[in-house]
N, C-alpha and C positions, 0 to 999 in steps of 0.2 A: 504494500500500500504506500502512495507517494504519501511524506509527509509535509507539513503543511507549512507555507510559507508567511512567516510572520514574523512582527518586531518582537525583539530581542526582551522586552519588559513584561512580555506575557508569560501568568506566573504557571507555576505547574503545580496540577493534582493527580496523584497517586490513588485512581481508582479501583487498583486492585490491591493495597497494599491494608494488608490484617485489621480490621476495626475503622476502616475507613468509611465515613460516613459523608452522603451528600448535604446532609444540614449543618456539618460541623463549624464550629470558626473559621476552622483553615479554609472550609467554600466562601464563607460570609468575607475573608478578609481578603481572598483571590477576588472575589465583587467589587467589593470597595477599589481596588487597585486597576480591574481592567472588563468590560466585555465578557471576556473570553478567557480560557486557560488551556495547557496543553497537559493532554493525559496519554497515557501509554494505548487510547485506543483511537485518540483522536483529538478533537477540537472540543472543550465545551462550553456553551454559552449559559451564562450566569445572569446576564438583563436580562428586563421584558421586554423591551423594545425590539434588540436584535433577534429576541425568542422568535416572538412573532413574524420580524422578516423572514427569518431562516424558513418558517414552517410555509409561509407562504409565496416565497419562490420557487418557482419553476425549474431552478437550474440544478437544484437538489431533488433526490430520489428519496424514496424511503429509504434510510440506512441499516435498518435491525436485518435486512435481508441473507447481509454476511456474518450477522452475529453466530452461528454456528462453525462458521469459517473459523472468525475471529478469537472464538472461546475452547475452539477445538475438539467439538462436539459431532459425532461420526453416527449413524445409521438412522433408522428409522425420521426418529423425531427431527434430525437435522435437514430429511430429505423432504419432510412432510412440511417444514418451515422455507425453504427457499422455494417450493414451488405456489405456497398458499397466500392468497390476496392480501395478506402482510408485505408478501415480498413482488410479486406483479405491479406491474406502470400498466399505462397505457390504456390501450382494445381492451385486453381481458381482464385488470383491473377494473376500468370502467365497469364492464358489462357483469360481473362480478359483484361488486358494489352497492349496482342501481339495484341488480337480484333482493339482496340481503336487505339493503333499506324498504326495498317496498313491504319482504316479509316481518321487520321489526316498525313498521308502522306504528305512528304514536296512538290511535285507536287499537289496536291489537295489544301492545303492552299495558295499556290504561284498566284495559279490558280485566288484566291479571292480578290486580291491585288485590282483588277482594283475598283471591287466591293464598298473595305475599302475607297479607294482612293475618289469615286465619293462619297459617303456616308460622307467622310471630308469636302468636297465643298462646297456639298448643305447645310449641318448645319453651315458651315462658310459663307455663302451667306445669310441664314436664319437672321444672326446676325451682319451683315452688317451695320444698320442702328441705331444699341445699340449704345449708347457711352461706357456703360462699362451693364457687365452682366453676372452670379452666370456658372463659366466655369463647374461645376459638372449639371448642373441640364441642361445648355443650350449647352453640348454638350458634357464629358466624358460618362455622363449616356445613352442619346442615341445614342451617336457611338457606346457603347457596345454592345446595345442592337442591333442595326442593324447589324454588326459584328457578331452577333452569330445569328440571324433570317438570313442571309445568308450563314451561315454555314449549317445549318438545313433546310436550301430552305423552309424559310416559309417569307409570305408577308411583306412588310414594316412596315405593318399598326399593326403588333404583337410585334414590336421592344419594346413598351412601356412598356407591359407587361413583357416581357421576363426580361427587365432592373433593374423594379421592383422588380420581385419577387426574382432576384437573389438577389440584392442590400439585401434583408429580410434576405436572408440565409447568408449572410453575419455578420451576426449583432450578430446570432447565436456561431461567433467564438473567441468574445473576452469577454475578465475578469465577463461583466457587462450582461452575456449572456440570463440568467433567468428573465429579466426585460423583456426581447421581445419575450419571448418563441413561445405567442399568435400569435402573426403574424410570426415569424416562421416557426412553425406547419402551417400554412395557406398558406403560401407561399411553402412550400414542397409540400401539396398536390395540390395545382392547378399545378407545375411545373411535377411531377409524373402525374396525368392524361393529360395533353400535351405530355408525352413521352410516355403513351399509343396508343394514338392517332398517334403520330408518326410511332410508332415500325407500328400498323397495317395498316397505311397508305403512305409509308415513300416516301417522294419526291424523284423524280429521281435524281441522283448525289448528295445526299444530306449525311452528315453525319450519319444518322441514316441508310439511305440504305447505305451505304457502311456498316456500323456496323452489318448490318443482313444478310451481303456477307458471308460469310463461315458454320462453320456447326455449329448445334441448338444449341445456351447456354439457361441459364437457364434464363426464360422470366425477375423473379423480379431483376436479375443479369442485364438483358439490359436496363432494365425500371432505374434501378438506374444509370446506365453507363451515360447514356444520361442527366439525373439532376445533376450527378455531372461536365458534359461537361458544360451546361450553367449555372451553378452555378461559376464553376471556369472564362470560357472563359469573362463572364459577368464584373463581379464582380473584378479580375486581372485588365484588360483594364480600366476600367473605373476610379479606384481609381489611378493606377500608370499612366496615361495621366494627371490625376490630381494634382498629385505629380510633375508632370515634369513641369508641367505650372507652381507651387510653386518655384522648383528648380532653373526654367530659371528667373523666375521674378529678385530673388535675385541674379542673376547669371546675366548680359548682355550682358558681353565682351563676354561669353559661349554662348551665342545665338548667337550673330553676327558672329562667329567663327563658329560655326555649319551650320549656312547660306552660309557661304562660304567654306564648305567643307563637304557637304553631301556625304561623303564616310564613314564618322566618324561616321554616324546615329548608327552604330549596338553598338560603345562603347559607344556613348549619352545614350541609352537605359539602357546598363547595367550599366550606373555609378547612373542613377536615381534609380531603383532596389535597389540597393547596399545604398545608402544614404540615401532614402524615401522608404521601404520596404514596400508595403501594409499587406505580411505577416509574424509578425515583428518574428515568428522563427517556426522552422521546430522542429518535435518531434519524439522521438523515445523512445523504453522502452526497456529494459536488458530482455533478455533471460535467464542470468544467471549471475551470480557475474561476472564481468567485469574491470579490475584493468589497468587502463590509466594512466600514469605517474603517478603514487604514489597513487592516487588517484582510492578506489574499490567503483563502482558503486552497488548496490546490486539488484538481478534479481528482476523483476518486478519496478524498479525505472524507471520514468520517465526522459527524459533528453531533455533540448530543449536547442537547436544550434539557440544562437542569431543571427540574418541573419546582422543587422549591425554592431554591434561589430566585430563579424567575419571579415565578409568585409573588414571594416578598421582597422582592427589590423595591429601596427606599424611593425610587423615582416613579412608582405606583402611588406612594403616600403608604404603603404597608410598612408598619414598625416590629416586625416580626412577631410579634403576638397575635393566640388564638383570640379572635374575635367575631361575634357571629354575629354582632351588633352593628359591624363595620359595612358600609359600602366598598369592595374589592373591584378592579379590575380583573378581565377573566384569568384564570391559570391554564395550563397546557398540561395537565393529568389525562388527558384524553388527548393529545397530540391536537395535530393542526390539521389544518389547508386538506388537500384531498385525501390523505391517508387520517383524517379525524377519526378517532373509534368510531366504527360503526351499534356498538354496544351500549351509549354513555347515557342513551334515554332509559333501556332495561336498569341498568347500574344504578341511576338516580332513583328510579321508581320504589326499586326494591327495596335500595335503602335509605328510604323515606319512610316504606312502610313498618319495616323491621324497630324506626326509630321513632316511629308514632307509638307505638305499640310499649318498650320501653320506656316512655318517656310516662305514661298511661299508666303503668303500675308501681315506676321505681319513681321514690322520691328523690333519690339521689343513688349513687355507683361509686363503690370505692375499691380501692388493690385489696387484694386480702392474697399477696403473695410478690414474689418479682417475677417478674412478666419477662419472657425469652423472646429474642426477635433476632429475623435473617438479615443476613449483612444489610444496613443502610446504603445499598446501591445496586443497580440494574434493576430487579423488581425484587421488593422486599415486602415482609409482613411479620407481625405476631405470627411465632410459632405457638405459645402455650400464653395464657394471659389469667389467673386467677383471680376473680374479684367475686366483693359482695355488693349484689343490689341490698337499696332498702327499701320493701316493698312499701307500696298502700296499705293501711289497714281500710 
C-alpha cells in the first residue's frame, strides 16, 4: 500500500499497539494538534469537518474492503467480506443497495416496534428476580438476536443462535482479529447456509422476501446481503444498548431526565453512538492523490474517520461530555455519503424501544461489578457488563 504523502507535523497513532484506545488523550491531543494523524494502517481523520469531506467525496472508495487483507485474515469470512456490498462500488453496489433499502423501509421496520417492545419486557421480566446481573449476556445479546429473528420472520427459539454467530463476526473487525479467525470462518458459514435457507424458503413479510421482491440479482450477491443484514443488525444493537447502560450508569441526573422526557429518546441515542461508538471508525481509500487542507493523501491510502473524535470535536461546540440535553451536530457511527449503513433506521428503532422499556421500570442502573470490554478500536463492545437496575415498585 502506497503510503501517504504529508507534512512532516502530522502526529502519529499506534492503532494496534496493546490498550490502545480511540477516545484516549493521546487521540484528543493528536486533534488539538492536526486534522489528521498517521497510523500503521493509514491516515486518520480526527475533525468533523474533514470527517464529513472525506465521507462525501467521490475520489474515495469504501476502504474496510481490504481490511481482511490488511489484518491478515484468510478463508471463508474474508472471502464473504471482499465480495459483499460493504466492499462493491458502483452497478452492483448500487443495485445492491436500492435492493436492501426498499426491503428495510421505514414502514416495514416501524411496523416491528410492537415486536422490539414486547421482546424488552419479557427479558426485563425474565430478570426481575436478579439483584444484579451481566446486562450483555442477560439481555443486549438476546434482544439483538430476537430483533433481527423478527426481522427475518424466523422463530424465537433461533434468537440464540443468530446473537451468537453475529457476536463471532464481530470479533473479526478489530486490531486482534486473527486470534479468532477459527470461529469466525465458522460462524460465517453456519450464518450463509441460514441465508440459503432463507433466500429458498423466505417467510412471508419477512426481510428476505421483500429482498427477493424485484428482478433476479445474483444469488451469492443475496446470500451475502442477508449475512451482512444480521451481522450488522445483530451485532450494532447489542453492543450500543450496552454502551448506553455504561453511559446512563455514570450519567443519573441523564437518566432521570430522559424519564421525564421521552421525546429526547432519538438525541439519547445519538449522543451514546457519538461517545461509546461500537464502530470506533468508518474507512475509506483514495482513488487517487487527494490533497485536503494541505494535506495529499496518496491513491490507494487508507483513511479512517474516527467516529468519536469526530463527534466531539471542539469546532462542533461538543465539550466532550455525555449530554442528551445538548443540541449535537450529526456523528458518523453509521459512516457517510453512499456507503451510509444501510441498517441505522433498524439500529435506532430497536434501541429506542429496548430503552423505553428500561427507562419504564428502572429508576435508575448502577455497576454492580467491573465491566470487560474489547479493545477500544476497529469495532469494539462490552464483552461482560454487571449491573443493578432499581426497579419500580
Amino acid at each position: 500500500m502506497t503510503a501517504p504523502m504529508a507534512a512532516p507535523d502530522i502526529p502519529f497513532l499506534d492503532l494496534v499497539a496493546p490498550g490502545f484506545s480511540t477516545r484516549s488523550p493521546q487521540v484528543l491531543q493528536a486533534r488539538a494538534l492536526h486534522w489528521c494523524a498517521r497510523t500503521p494502517y493509514g491516515v486518520a481523520v480526527l475533525r468533523h469537518r474533514q470527517a464529513g469531506l472525506v465521507l462525501r467525496d467521490r475520489r474515495f472508495r469504501q476502504g474496510s474492503h481490504a481490511w481482511p487483507e490488511i489484518i491478515g485474515l484468510q478463508g471463508s469470512f474474508a472471502e464473504f467480506w471482499t465480495r459483499s456490498v460493504i466492499s462493491l462500488e458502483g452497478a452492483p453496489h448500487k443495485a445492491l443497495r436500492e435492493r436492501a433499502q426498499a426491503a428495510l423501509a421505514e414502514p416495514h421496520i416501524l411496523a416491528l416496534e410492537a415486536a422490539f417492545t414486547a421482546t424488552a419486557e419479557t427479558l426485563c421480566a425474565n430478570l426481575r428476580d436478579f439483584k444484579s446481573f451481566d446486562v450483555v449476556e442477560g439481555f443486549t445479546e438476546p434482544f439483538a438476536g430476537h430483533a433481527i429473528a423478527a426481522l427475518l420472520g424466523l422463530p424465537a427459539g433461533d434468537a440464540a443462535a443468530l446473537a451468537h454467530d453475529a457476536a463471532c463476526l464481530g470479533l473479526a473487525m478489530g486490531p486482534d482479529a486473527r486470534q479468532h479467525e477459527p470461529q469466525v470462518n465458522a460462524a460465517c458459514d453456519r450464518l450463509a447456509a441460514l441465508a440459503v435457507r432463507l433466500i429458498e424458503a423466505p417467510p412471508p413479510n419477512s426481510f428476505v422476501a421483500r429482498l427477493l421482491d424485484g428482478p433476479r440479482l445474483d444469488r451469492q450477491a443475496m446470500i451475502d446481503l442477508v449475512v451482512i443484514a444480521i451481522f450488522g443488525g445483530v451485532d450494532t444493537t447489542r453492543a450500543q444498548l450496552a454502551f448506553a447502560a455504561y453511559l446512563f450508569v455514570q450519567h443519573p441526573r441523564q437518566w432521570n431526565w430522559l424519564r421525564h422526557h421521552p421525546e429526547a429518546m432519538p438525541a439519547a441515542i445519538e449522543e451514546v453512538i457519538r461517545l461509546r461508538p461500537t464502530t470506533t471508525w468508518a474507512t475509506r481509500e483514495a482513488l487517487e492523490d487527494v490533497k485536503l487542507d494541505e494535506v495529499t493523501i496518496a491513491r490507494g491510502e487508507t483513511v479512517h474517520i474516527l467516529v468519536h473524535a469526530s463527534g466531539t470535536d471542539p469546532a462542533t461546540g461538543h465539550d466532550g461530555h455525555f449530554d442528551i440535553t445538548a443540541r449535537r451536530k450529526p456523528h458518523f457511527g453509521f459512516g457517510g455519503g453512499s456507503h451510509h449503513c444501510l441498517g441505522h433506521l433498524l439500529a435506532r428503532t430497536d434501541m429506542a424501544a429496548a430503552l423505553r422499556v428500561w427507562l419504564r421500570l428502572w429508576s435508575r442502573i448502577e455497576l454492580a461489578g467491573t465491566p470487560d470490554f474489547l479493545p477500544d478500536s476497529g469495532n469494539t463492545s462490552p464483552v461482560k457488563m454487571p449491573v443493578r437496575p432499581i426497579w419500580d415498585r
